[in-house]
N, C-alpha and C positions, 0 to 999 in steps of 0.2 A: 568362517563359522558364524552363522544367528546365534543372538542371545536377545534373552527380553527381559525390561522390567515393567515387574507390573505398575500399571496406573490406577487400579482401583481403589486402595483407599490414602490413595493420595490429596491433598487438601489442592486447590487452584495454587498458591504458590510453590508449594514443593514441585507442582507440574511445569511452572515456568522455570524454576530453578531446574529442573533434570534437563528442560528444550535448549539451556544456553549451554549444555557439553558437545556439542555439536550442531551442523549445520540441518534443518528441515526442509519440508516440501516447500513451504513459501519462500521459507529465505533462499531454493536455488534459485528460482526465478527475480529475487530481487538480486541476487549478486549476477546477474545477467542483464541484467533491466530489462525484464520480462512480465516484472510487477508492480503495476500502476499503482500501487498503496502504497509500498516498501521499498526504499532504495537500500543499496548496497550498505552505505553510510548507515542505514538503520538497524540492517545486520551488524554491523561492527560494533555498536556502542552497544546493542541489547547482547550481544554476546559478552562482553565488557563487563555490563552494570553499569555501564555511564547513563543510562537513563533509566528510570520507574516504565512497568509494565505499560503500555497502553492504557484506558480504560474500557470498559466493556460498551459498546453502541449497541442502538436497535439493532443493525442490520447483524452484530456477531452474537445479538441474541439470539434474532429469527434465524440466522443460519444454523446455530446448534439446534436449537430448539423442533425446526423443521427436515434436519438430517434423518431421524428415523422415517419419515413420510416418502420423502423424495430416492430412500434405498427401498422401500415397500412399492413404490411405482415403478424402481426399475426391475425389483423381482416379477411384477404382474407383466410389464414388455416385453422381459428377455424371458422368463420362464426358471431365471436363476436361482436358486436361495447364496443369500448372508448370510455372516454371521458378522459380530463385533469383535474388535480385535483389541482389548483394554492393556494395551503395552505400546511402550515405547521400545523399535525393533532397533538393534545396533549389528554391523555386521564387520569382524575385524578385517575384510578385505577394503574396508572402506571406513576407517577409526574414526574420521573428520563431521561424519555423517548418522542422522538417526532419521525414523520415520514414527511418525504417529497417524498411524491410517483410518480410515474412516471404517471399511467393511472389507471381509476377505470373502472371493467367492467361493462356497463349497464345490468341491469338485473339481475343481482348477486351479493352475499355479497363477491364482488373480487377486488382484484387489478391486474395490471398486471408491472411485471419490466423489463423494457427494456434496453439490453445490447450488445456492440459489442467488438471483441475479436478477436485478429489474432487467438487462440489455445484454445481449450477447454480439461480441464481434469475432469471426472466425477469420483466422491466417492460417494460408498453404505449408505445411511443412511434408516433409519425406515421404510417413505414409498415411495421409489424408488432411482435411482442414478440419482444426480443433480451435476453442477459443484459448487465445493466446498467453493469458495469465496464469493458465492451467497446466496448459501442455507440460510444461517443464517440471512441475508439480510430480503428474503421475511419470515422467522417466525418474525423477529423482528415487521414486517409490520401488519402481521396477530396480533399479540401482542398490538397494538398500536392500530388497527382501528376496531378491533373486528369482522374480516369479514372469513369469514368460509376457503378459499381456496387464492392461489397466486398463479397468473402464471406468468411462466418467459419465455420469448422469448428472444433468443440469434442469432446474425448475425457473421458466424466467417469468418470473410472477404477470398473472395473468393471462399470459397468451401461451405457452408454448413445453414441452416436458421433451428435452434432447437426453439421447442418448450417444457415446461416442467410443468408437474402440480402440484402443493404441495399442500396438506389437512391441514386443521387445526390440530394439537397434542397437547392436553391440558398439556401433561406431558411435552413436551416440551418445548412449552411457558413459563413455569412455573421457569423451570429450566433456560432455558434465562432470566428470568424477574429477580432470582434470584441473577444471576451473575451479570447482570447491575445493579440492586438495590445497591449489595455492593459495587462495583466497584465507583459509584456515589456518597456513603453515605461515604463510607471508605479513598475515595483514590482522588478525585475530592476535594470533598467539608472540607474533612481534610487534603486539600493540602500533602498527604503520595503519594510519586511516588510509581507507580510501579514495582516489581524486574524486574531488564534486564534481558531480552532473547537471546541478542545474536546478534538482527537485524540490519540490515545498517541503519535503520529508525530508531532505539530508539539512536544507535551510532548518528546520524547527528542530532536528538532530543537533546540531552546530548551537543554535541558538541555548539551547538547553543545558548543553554541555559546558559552554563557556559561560554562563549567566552573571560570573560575578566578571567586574574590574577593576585590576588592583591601582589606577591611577596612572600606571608606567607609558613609556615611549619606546616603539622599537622606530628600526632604521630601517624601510620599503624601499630603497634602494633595487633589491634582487627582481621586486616586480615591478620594474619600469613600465615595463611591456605589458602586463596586464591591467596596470592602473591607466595609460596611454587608450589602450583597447578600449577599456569601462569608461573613461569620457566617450569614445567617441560611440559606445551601444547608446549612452545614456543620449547622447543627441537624437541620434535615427530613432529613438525611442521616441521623443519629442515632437520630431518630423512625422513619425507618421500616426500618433496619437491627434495631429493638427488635421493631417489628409483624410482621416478616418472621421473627424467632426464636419470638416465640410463635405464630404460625399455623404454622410446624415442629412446634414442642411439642405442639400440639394434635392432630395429625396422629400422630407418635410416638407418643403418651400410648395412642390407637385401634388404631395399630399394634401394639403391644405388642410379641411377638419374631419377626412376621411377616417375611419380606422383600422382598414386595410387595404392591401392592394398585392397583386401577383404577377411573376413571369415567369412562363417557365417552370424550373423545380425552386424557384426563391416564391417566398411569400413573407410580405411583411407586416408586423401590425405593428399600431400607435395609438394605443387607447388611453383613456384617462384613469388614475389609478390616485389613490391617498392614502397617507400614513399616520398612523395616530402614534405622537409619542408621549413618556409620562413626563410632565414638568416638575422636576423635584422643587427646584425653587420658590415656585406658586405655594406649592403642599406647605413649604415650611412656612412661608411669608403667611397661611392663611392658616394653618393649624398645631404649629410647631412655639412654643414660648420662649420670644427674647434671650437669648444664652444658655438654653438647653445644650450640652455636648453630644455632637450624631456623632464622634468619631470611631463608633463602634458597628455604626451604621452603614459604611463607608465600605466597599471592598478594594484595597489596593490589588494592582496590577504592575509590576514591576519589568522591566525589561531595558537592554540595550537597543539602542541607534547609531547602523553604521551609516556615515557619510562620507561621502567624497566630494572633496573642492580642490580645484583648481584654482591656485594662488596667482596670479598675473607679477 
């Protein structure tokens, strides 16, 4: 069965507060690692509450902002009419799950999602190539609202206005619905994080979440083998930050006061470039009066350092 609630006079928080009772369009692709912005680790804590919303950037201004434009280009291509769809769709064959969709098409069991993007990269999947942070977006959607087909229209600023069509695929619904099912029952609602991947989002997830320390010692014992491992990245890290300076040098060396050169599909350039910075020191030394207090002046930045040493 659908049910919906409405979002229209809902405030921005109450909006983020209804998106963390279930899982959304973006967050299935990041509990897949499907999305480049969002790791799964990001879904876990923002479903949580362990971290404050994001804050709002240009690009998720201009993206809202230019969403009506870019559903009006894709009615002038296809011929289709929109409409808006002001709810969050919930569907009890799928409890774990909500959608907030961009436009529904009239006339068909469709949606439509709308997206802009300086770059577009497309990956082969089942029934066509789609760019690949999305794709999983409109199954989840097809997943949620039970409607046969998604399309995606894409604006890649300046050059390009894609259209793209995706089928329902019961196989892979199924397998999405699976993944979030556990993901939600496992790892959300039995507060179990998920294992890290790697990513600067789960690293600034982690970093956030643990911010304070209480002073104490535990016993790493249990990761031999991963502390073992991390000396020896941290080497080859070493090793070939060295190889990567002198195959520059070598290059430089040929170069000489060129500031460019090419082969092939590489081209390189080595131009002269300067940086202006503000000297606060100066400022004070030459405008600032003998024992004035700036410490209001000042903005602290606080944070942990982890290290690792190897004790001989």
């Amino acid at each position: 069965m659908i049910t919906k609630t409405d979002t229209k006079g809902m405030t921005r928080e109450e909006w983020l507060a209804a998106r963390k009772q279930g899982i959304g369009g973006s967050d299935a692709g990041a509990i897949l690692s499907m999305n480049p912005y969002k790791s799964a680790f990001d879904v876990y804590a923002d479903k949580l509450g362990l971290t404050e919303p994001k804050p709002d950037t240009e690009a998720m201004r201009q993206g809202r902002d230019l969403e009506e434009y870019v559903a009006k280009r894709f009615e002038e291509q296809t011929g289709k009419r929109v409409r808006r769809e002001n709810h969050i769709i919930h569907n009890s064959d799928y409890p774990f799950a909500l959608a907030n969709i961009d436009r529904a098409v009239i006339g068909e069991k469709a949606g439509l999602e709308c997206k802009t993007t300086k770059c577009l990269s497309l990956r082969r999947y089942k029934n066509g190539e789609f760019p690949e942070e999305y794709y999983c977006q409109c199954v989840h959607y097809m997943m949620v609202t039970g409607f046969d087909k998604w399309y995606l229209a894409v604006l890649v600023f300046g050059s390009d206005f894609m259209v793209f069509e995706i089928e329902r695929d019961e196989e892979e619904i199924e397998a999405l619905a699976e993944a979030e099912r556990t993901f939600w029952e496992n790892r959300v609602k039995a507060r179990v994080p998920p294992a890290p991947d790697g990513s600067a989002g789960t690293d600034n997830v982690i970093s956030t979440v643990y911010y304070d320390d209480s002073g104490g010692a535990v016993d790493l014992t249990p990761f031999d083998k991963e502390l073992q491992e991390l000396s020896k990245v941290k080497e080859l890290i070493g090793e070939y930050e060295k190889e990567k300076r002198r195959l520059e040098q070598t290059i430089k060396l040929y170069m000489k006061d060129s500031s460019e050169g090419s082969y092939g599909s590489y081209r390189v350039t080595w131009r002269k470039q300067s940086r202006s910075s503000f000297d606060v020191s100066a400022l004070i030394r030459d405008f600032v009066p003998e024992g004035t207090d700036l410490t209001d002046y000042y903005k602290t930045t606080k944070y942990r350092v982890f290290k690792v040493k190897e004790i001989d």
